[in-house]
C-alpha positions, 0 to 999 in steps of 0.5 A, spaced: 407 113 116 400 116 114 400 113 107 402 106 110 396 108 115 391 109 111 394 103 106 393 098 112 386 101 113 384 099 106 388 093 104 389 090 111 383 092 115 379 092 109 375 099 110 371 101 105 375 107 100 368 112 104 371 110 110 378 111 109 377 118 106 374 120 112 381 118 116 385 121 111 380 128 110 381 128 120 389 126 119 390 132 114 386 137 118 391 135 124 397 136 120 395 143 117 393 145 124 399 143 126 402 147 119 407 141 117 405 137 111 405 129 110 412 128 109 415 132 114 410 129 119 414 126 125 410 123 131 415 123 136 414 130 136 406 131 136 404 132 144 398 130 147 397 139 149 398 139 141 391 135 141 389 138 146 389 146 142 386 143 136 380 140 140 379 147 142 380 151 136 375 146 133 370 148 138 371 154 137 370 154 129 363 151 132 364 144 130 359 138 134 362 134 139 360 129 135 365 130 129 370 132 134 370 125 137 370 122 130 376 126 129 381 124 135 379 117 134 382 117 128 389 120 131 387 115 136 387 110 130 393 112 127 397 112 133 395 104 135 397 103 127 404 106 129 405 102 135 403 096 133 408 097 127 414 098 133 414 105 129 413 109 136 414 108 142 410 112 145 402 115 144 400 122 146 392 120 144 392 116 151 390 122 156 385 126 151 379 129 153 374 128 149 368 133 149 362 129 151 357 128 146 349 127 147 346 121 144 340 123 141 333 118 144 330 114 139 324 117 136 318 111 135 312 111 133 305 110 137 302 103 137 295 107 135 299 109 128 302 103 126 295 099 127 292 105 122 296 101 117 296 094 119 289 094 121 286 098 113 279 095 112 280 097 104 286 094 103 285 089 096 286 082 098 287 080 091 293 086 090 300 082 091 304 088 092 300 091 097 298 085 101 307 084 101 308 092 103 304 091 110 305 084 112 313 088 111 311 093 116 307 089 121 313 083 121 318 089 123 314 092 128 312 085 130 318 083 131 324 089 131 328 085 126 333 090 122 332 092 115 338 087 112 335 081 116 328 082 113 331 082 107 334 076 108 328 072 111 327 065 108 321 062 108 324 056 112 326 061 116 319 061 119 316 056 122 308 057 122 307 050 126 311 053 132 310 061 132 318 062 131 322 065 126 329 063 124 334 070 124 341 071 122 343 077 125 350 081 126 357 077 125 351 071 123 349 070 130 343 067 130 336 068 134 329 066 135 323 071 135 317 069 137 311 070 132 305 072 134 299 067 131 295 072 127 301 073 124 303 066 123 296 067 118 298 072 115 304 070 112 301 062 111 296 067 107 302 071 104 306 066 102 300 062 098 299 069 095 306 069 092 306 063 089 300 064 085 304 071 083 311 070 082 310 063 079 316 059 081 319 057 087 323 062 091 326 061 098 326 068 100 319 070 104 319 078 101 321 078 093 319 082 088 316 081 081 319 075 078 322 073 084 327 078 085 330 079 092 328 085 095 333 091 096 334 096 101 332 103 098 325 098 096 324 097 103 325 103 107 321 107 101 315 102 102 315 104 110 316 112 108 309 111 104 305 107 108 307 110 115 308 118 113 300 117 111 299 117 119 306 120 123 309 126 122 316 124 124 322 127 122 324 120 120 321 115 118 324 110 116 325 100 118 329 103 124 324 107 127 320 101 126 324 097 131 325 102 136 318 101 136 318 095 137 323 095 144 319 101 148 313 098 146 315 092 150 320 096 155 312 100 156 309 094 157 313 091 161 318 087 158 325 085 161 331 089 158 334 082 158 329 079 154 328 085 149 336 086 148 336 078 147 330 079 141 333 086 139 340 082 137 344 087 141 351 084 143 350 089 149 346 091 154 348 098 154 344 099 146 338 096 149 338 101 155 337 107 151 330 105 150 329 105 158 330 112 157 324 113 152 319 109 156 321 113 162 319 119 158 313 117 156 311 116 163 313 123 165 309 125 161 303 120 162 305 123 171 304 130 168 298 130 165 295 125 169 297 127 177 293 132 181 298 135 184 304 135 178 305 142 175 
């Protein structure tokens, strides 16, 4: 049963063989919990208590809520495979209890820091390479698009004329962003500035010498040198860019449907997490600022 499981994750749900890995590494933790291997394994006699006592002696070893969560949900996975398949008739995984888990906030950085790199007197306008690394870095504060979209980025993706840029996002589902007029210059600038660099005629805004692609790892090394000359985050990273983006609208008082529109979020909920860190700074601002705050 666990072997056509994880046979259907791979061949039929396409999951990467990562991921399928981790199903098979929870499923056999459950299995030795319970002390019976593979082929002895009979669903019918698994319990919703037999859950239930491994989820405290997981607690107990001091594992995370979080790794706990992921681990049921692989039993739970399992059994809706089984179900599906008409090789069970019942699911002890319906009533469990999950330990709750707490979302960390996301970490964003101050307007002032990101502006430092923007706004450098000293950058060389005649150094293709750095003009590209800082126009990268203001489009995702500018624009709070995800580092696979940036990559993806064509220049007739941008339309100048209009201030709007053309994104493709999750499930290729298509949004309009608004360009703000001083970056409409830059990137007019920029794209000459590549032509005369690169030589040929690329489609891609952001590219490397040669007219190459742009690539992940390249991207997110570019904003970690810039931004950690004036952020002490723990991390940095394009992700943190676009966290940046939404509280600073949420900040400035942006509607939270608007921004989730902007964001690409499916749901309102991703969008609301960055309500809690905008409240946080004003928490913080009441604090500091009110006569009578202790």
């Amino acid at each position: 049963m666990i072997n056509g499981f994880l046979q259907y994750l791979q061949y039929e749900k396409n999951y990467s063989s990562h991921t399928v890995l981790s199903y098979k590494n929870d499923l056999n933790q459950f299995l030795v919990f319970l002390g019976i291997d593979e082929e002895n394994f009979n669903s019918y006699k698994i319990t919703p208590a037999d859950i239930q006592q491994w989820i405290l002696e997981l607690m107990q070893q001091g594992i995370s809520a979080r790794s706990i969560s992921r681990k049921i949900s692989s039993l739970k996975s399992c059994w809706r495979y089984l179900l599906k398949r008409g090789l069970v008739t019942t699911n002890p995984t319906l009533k469990i209890i999950l330990p709750k888990t707490k979302k960390p906030l996301p970490v964003f950085f101050k307007h002032r820091e990101v502006s430092q790199v923007i706004e450098n007197p000293f950058l060389p306008s005649n150094d293709f390479e750095r003009v590209r690394d800082v126009l990268i870095l203001e489009v995702f504060y500018m624009t709070g698009v995800r580092l696979s979209e940036l990559i993806a980025i064509q220049e007739k993706d941008v339309d100048i004329a209009a201030g709007e840029l053309r994104v493709i996002g999750k499930r290729n589902k298509q949004r309009i962003i608004p360009l703000d007029k001083s970056l409409c210059e830059k990137i007019s600038a920029y794209i000459n500035k590549k032509n005369d660099f690169v030589g040929i005629s690329t489609s891609h805004l952001f590219v490397r010498a040669g007219g190459k692609k742009m690539y992940p790892k390249l991207v997110y090394n570019i904003v970690h040198r810039l931004m950690s000359q004036v952020s002490t985050l723990p991390q940095i990273s394009p992700h943190v860019l676009r966290h940046s983006f939404a509280t600073g609208l949420l900040d400035g008082g942006a509607d939270i449907n608007a921004v989730k529109e902007l964001l690409g979020h499916s749901s309102l909920a991703a969008t609301q997490v960055y309500t809690h860190t905008g409240f946080g700074e004003l928490y913080n601002i009441y604090k500091r600022a009110h006569p009578r705050a202790k």
